[in-house]
C-alpha positions as CSV (number, residue, x, y, z in Angstrom):
1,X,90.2,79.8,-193.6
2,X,90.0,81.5,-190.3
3,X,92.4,84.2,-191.7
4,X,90.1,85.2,-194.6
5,X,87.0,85.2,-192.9
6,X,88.9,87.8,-190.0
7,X,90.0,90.0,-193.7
8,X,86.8,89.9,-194.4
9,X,84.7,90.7,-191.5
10,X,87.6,93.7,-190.8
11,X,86.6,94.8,-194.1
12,X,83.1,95.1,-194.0
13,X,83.2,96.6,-190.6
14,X,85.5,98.9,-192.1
15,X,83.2,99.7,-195.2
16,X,80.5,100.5,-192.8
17,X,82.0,102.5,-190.5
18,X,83.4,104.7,-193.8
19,X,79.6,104.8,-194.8
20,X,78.3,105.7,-191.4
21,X,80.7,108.3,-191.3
22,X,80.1,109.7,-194.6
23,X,76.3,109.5,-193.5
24,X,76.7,111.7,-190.5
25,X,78.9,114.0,-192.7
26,X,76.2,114.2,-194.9
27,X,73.7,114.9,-192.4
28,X,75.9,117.6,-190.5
29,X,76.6,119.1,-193.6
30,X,73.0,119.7,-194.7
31,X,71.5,120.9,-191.4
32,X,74.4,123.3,-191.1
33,X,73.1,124.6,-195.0
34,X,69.5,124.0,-193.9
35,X,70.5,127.3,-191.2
36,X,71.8,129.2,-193.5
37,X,69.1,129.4,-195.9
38,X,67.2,130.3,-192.8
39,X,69.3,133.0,-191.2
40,X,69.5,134.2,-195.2
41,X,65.9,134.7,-195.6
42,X,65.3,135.7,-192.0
43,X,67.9,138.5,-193.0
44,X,66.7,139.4,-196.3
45,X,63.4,139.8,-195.3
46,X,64.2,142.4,-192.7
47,X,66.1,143.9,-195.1
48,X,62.9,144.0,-197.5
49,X,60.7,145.1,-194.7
50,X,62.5,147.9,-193.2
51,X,63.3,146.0,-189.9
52,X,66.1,145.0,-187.7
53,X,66.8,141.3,-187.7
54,X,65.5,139.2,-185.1
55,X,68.8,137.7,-184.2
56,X,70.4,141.2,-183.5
57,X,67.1,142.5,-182.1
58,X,67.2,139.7,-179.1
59,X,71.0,139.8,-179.3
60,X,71.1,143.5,-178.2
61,X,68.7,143.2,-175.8
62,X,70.5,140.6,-174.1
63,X,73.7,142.5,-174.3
64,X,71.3,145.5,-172.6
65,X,70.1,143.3,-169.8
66,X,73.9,141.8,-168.8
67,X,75.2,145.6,-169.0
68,X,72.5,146.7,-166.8
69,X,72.9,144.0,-164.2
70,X,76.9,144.2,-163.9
71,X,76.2,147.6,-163.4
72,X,75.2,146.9,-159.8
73,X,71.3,146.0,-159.9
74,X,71.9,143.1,-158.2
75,X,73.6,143.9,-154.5
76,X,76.9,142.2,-154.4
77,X,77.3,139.9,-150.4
78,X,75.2,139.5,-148.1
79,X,75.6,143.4,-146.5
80,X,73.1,145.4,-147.5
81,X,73.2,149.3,-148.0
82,X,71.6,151.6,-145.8
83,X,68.0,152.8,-147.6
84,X,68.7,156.1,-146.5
85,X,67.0,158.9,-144.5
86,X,63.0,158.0,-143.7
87,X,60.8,160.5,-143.8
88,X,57.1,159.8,-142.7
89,X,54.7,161.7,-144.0
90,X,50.8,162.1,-143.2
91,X,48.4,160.0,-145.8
92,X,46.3,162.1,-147.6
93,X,43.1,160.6,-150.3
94,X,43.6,162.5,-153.9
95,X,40.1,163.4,-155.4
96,X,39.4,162.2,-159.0
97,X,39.1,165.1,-161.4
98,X,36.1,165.8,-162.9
99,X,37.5,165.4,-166.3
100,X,38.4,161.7,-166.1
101,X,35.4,158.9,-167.1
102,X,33.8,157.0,-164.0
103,X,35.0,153.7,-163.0
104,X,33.1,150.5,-164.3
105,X,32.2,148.2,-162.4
106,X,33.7,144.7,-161.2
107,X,30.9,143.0,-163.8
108,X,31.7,144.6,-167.3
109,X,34.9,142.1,-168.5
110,X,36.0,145.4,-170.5
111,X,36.7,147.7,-167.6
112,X,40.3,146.3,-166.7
113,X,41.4,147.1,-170.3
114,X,39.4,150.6,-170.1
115,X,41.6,151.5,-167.3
């Protein structure tokens, strides 16, 4: 008796792990659809609205930002280059023309977007 109820339980365990399987199959499956409707639409609406995708538009600008950073923006070691020749030079005050508008003051919430 021992034998069948072993068959048994080895089948059932089998049977679910075949379902929970075919579950997460499922489920994999239909997220991995679910993103391509998206990228789909995403893309056909650009394409209906004269714009670049968003994809490429943050792709290329990534692929900007690395090229601009392996060019030597960041200093490579711990030696630094020399800045160069300093020149000091006497501070002088430049008058406002009398074309542009006078300041606001620090009260008026607009005057930092005026400016």
């Amino acid at each position: 008796m021992n034998g069948i109820l072993d068959f048994f339980g080895r089948l059932v365990r089998g049977v679910l792990k075949l379902a929970l399987g075919l579950m997460a199959l499922v489920f994999v499956l239909s997220l991995l659809l679910a993103t391509l409707v998206v990228v789909l639409g995403v893309t056909l609406w650009a394409v209906i609205t004269g714009r670049k995708p968003a994809p490429a538009v943050v792709f290329t600008r990534f692929r900007q930002t690395s090229q601009r950073y392996t060019q030597g923006m960041w200093p490579t070691g711990t030696a630094r280059r020399p800045a160069g020749d300093v020149v000091d030079v006497q501070a002088t005050e430049v008058p406002e023309s009398a074309e542009a508008p006078p300041r606001r003051n620090g009260t008026d919430p607009m005057a930092r977007v005026m400016h």
